[in-house]
C-alpha positions in Angstrom: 0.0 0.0 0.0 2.7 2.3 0.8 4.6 1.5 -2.3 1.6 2.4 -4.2 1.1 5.6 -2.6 4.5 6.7 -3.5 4.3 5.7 -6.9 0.9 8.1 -7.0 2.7 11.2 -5.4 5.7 10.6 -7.9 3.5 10.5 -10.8 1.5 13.8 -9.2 5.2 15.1 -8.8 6.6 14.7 -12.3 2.8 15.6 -13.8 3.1 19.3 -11.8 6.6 19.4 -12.8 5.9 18.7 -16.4 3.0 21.0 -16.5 3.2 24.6 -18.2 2.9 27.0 -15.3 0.1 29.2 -16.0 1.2 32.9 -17.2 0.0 35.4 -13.9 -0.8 38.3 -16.6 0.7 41.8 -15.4 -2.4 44.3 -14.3 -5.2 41.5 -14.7 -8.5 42.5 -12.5 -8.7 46.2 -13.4 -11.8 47.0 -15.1 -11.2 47.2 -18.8 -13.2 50.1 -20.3 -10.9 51.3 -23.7 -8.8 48.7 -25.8 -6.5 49.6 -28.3 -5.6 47.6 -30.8 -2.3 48.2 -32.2 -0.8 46.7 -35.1 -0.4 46.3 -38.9 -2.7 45.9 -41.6 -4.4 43.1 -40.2 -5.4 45.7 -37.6 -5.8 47.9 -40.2 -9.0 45.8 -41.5 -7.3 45.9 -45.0 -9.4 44.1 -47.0 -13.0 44.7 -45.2 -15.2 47.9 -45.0 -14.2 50.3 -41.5 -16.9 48.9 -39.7 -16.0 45.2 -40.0 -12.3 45.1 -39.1 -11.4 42.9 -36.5 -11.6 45.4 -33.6 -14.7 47.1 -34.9 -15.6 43.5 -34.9 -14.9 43.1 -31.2 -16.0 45.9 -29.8 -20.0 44.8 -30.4 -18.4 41.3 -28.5 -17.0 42.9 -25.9 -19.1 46.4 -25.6 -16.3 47.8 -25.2 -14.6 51.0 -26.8 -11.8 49.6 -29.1 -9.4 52.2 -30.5 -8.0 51.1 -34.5 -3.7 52.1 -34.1 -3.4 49.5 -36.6 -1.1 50.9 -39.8 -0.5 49.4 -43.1 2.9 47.7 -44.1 4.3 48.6 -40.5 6.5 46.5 -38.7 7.4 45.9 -34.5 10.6 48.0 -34.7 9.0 50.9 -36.5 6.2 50.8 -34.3 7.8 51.5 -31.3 7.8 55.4 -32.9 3.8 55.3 -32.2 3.5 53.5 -29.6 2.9 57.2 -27.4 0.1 57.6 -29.3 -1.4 54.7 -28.3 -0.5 55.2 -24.4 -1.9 58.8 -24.9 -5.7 57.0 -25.1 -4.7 56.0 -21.8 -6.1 52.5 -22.9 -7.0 49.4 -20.2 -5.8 47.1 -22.4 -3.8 46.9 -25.4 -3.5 44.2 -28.5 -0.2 44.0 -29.6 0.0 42.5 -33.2 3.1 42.6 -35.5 5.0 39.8 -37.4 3.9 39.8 -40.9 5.6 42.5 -42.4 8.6 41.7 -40.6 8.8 38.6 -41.7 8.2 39.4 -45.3 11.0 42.5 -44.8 13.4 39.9 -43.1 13.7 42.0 -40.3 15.9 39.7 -37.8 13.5 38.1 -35.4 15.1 39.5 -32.1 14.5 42.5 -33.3 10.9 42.2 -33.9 11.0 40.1 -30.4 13.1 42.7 -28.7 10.7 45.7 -30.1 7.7 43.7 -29.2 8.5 43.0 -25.6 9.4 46.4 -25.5 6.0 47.4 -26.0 4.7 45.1 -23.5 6.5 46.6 -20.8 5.6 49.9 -21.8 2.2 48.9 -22.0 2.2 47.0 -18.4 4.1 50.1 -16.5 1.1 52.1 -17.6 -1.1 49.2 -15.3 -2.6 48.3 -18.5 -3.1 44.4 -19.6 -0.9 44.0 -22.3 -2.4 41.4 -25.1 0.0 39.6 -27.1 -1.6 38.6 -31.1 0.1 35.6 -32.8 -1.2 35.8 -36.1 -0.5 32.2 -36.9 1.1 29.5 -39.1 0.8 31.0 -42.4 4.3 30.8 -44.5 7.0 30.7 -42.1 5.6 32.3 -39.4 5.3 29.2 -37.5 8.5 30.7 -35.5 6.7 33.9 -34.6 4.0 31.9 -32.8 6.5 30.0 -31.1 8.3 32.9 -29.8 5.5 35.0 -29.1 3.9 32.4 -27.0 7.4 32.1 -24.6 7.6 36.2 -24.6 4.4 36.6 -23.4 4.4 33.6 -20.7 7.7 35.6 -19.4 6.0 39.0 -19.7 2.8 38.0 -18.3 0.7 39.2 -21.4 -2.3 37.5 -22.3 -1.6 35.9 -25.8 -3.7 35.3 -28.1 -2.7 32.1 -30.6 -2.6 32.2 -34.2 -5.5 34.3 -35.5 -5.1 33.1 -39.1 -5.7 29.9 -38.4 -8.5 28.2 -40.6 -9.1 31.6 -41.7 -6.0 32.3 -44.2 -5.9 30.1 -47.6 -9.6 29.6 -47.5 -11.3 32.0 -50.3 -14.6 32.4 -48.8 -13.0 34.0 -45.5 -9.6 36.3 -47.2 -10.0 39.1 -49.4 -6.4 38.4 -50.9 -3.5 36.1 -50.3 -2.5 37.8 -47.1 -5.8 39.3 -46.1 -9.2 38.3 -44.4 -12.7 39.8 -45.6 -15.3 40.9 -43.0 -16.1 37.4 -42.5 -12.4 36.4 -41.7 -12.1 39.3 -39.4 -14.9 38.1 -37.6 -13.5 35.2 -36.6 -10.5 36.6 -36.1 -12.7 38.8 -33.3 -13.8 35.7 -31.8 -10.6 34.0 -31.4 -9.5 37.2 -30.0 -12.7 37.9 -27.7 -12.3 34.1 -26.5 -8.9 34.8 -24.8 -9.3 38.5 -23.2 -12.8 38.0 -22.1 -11.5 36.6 -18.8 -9.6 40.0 -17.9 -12.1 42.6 -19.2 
């Protein structure tokens, strides 16, 4: 009997061990009244009329304000030059999403990880959640999500996992190779919606 027991609290040992430790996000339990979505051109909503971009989109999910800093073609390390902007909205919360042009730009990934968690800190020292976007596995962006996931675990950002998933490559959901259409963007809200609900 005793041999057994301790053959259960080593398996409960090396099972805690093993196990991810959940991320304690920075600044969670505030009330979350303005969001800002910062980002690219999948912030943008290139590709969908203004009112169905992704964070129009969310902003009927959540009933929330969400404020649209997202800017075509930019990239993390540029970004940083506008991130004051965003911090002058005195946001609650703010959805960080870059990768895509950097990747296309070969911009060296620790710089884009280096800008990003930049932002993240300078998001969090304002006491406002900072949201971490992976926008997926398209191309060879598999890497991003990879890095983006670790960054924000060690940051304490909420992240948010690969928003392109089962949206980009189908035609019904992208308005061209890179971009979604209203419809995309609206599940792209929902996946979104689904992992900051908990915080707002």
């Amino acid at each position: 009997m005793k041999k057994i027991l301790f053959l259960l609290l080593a398996a409960l040992g090396v099972y805690v061990w093993l196990s991810p430790a959940k991320t304690q996000v920075k600044n969670a339990g505030r009330p979350v009244q303005h969001i800002a979505a910062f980002g690219d051109s999948l912030t943008y909503g290139k590709g969908a009329p203004r009112g169905e971009t992704y964070p129009a989109q969310l902003a009927r999910l959540t009933g929330r304000e969400v404020q649209n800093f997202g800017l075509n073609g930019d990239t993390a390390p540029a970004a940083t030059q506008r991130l004051e902007e965003v911090l002058s909205y005195a946001p609650d919360m703010v959805l960080i999403e870059f990768g895509g042009n950097d990747f296309m730009r070969s911009v060296p990934l620790e710089q884009t990880l280096q800008a990003v968690a930049n932002m993240i800190e300078r998001v969090q020292a304002t006491g406002a959640v900072a949201v971490l976007v992976d926008t997926g596995g398209y191309y060879g962006m598999r890497k991003y999500s990879k890095a983006y996931k670790k960054l924000a675990r060690e940051k304490g950002a909420v992240f948010v996992p690969g928003i392109l998933d089962g949206v980009w490559g189908k035609r019904g959901l992208m308005s061209d190779q890179i971009h979604p259409n209203a419809q995309g963007y609206r599940l792209v809200a929902d996946k979104v919606y689904k992992e900051i609900k908990k915080y707002l």
